[in-house]
N, CA, C and O of each residue as an XYZ file, in Angstrom:
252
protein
N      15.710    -15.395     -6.121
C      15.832    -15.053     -4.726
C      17.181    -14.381     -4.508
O      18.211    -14.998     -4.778
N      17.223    -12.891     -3.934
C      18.185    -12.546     -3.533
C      18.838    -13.206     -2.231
O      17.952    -13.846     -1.665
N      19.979    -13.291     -1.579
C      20.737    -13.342     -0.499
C      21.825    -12.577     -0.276
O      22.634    -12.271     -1.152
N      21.892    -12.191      1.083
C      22.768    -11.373      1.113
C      23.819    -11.961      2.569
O      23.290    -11.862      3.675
N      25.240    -12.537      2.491
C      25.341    -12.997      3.462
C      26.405    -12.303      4.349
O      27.115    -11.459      3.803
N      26.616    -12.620      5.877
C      27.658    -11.785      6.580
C      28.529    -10.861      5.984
O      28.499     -9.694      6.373
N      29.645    -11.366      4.701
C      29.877    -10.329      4.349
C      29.826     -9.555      3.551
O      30.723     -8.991      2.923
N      27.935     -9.406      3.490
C      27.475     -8.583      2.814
C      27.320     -8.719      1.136
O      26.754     -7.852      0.469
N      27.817     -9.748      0.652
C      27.929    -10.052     -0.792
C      26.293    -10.494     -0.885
O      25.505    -10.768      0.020
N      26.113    -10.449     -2.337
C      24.891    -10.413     -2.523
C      25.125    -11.710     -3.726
O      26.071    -11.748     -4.512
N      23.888    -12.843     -3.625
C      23.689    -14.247     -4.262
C      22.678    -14.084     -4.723
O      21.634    -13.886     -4.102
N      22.878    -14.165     -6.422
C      21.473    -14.597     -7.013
C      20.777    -15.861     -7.177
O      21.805    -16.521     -7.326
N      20.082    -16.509     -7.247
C      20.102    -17.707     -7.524
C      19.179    -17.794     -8.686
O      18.215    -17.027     -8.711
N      19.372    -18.664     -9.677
C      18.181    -18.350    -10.917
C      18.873    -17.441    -11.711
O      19.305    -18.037    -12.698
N      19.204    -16.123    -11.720
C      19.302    -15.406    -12.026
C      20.356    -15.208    -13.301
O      21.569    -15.382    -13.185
N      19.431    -14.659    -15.024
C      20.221    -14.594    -15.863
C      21.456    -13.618    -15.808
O      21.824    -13.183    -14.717
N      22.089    -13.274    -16.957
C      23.144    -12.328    -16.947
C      22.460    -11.028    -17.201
O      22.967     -9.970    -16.829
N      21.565    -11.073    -17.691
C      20.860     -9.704    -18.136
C      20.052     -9.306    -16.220
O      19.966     -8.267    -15.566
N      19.833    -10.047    -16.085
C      18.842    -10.308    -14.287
C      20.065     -9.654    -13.540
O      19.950     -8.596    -12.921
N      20.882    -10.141    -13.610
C      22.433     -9.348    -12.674
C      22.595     -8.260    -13.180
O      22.819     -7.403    -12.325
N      22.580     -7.733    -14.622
C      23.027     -6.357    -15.134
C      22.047     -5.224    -14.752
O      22.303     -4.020    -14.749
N      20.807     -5.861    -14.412
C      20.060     -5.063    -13.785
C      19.789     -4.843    -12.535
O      19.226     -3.845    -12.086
N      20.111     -5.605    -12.049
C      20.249     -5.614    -10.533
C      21.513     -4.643    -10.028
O      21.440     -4.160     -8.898
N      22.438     -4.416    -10.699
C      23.583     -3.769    -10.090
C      23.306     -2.745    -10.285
O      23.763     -1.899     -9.517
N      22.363     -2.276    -11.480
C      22.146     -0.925    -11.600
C      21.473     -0.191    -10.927
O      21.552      1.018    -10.709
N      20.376     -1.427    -10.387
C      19.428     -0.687     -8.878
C      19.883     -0.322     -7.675
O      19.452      0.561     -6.934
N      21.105     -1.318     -7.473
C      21.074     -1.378     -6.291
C      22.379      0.197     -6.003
O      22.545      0.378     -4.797
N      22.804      0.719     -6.471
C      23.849      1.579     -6.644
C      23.120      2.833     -5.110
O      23.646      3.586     -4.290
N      21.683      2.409     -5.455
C      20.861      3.897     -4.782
C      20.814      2.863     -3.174
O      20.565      3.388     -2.088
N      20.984      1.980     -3.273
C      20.739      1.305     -1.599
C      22.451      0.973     -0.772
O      23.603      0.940     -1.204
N      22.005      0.833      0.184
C      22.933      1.092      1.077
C      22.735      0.024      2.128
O      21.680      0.110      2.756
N      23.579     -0.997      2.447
C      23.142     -2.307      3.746
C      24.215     -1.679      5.203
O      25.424     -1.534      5.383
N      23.177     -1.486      5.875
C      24.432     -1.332      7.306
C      24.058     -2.529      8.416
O      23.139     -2.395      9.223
N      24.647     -3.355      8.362
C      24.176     -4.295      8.805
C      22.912     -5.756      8.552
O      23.172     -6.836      8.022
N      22.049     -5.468      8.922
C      20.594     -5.895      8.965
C      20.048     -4.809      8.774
O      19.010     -5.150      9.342
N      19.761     -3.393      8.347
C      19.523     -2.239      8.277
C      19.591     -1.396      6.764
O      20.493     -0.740      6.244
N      18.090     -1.766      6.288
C      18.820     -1.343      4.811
C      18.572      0.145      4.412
O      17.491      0.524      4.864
N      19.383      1.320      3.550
C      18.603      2.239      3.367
C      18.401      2.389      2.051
O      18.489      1.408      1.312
N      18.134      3.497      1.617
C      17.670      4.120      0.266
C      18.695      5.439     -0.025
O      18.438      6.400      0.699
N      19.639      5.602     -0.824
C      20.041      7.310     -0.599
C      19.478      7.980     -1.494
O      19.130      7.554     -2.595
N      19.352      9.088     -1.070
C      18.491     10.100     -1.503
C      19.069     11.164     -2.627
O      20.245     11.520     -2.548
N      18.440     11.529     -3.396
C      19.014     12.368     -5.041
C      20.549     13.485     -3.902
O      21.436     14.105     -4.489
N      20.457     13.444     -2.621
C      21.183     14.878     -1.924
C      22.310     13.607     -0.876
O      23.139     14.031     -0.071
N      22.141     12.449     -1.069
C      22.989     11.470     -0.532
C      22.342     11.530      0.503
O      23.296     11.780      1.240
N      21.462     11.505      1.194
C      20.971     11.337      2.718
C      20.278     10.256      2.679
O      19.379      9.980      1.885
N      20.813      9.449      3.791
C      20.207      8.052      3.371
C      18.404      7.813      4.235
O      17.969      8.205      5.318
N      17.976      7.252      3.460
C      16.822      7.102      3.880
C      16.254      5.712      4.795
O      15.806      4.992      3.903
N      16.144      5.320      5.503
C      15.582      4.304      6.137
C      14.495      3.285      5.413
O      13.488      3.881      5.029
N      14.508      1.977      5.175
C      13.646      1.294      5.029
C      13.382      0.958      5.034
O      14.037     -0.083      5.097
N      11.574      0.673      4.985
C      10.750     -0.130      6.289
C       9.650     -1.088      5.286
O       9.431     -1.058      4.075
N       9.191     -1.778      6.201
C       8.427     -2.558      5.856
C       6.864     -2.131      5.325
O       6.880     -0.915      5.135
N       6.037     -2.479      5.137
C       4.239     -2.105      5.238
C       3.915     -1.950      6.180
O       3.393     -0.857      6.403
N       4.035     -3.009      7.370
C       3.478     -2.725      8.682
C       4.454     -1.517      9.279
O       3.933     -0.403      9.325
N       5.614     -1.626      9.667
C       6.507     -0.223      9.941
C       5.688      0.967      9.613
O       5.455      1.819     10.470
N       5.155      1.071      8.156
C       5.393      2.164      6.956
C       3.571      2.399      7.598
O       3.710      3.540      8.039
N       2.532      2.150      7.802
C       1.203      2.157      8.095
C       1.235      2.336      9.786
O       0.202      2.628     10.389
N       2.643      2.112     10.548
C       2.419      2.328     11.817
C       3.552      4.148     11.987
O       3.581      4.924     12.942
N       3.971      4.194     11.231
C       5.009      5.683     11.217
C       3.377      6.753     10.664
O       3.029      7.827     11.156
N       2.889      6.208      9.877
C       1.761      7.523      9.082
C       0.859      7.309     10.199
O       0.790      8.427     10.710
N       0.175      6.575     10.830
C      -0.877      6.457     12.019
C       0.076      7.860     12.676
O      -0.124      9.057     12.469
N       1.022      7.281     13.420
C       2.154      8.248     14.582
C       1.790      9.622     14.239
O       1.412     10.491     15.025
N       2.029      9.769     12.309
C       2.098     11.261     12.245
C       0.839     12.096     11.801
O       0.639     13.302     11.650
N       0.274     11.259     11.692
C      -1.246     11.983     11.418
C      -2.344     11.873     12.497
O      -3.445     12.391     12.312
């Protein structure tokens, strides 16, 4: 289980040393602003990201 608390530090719990070495490597592309997480993009533009329900109610909107 990840956690991530006020200031923003991130808690593994469980989690081997090899489980952390990979985790830091993912997370390099995400971005936390708050409660607000994004994705940045190959051009640094950060991307917004949403849930399933969010993500099935934005494609309804645009189609």
């Amino acid at each position: 289980m990840l956690l991530v608390n006020k200031e923003q530090e991130l808690t593994i719990q469980g989690a081997t040393k090899n489980d952390k070495r990979t985790l830091r490597r993912l997370v390099v592309d995400f971005f936390l602003s708050g409660t607000i997480l994004y994705k940045r993009s190959a051009n640094w533009t950060l991307l917004y990201c949403v849930d399933e329900q969010e993500a099935k109610g934005i494609m309804e909107e645009v189609h």
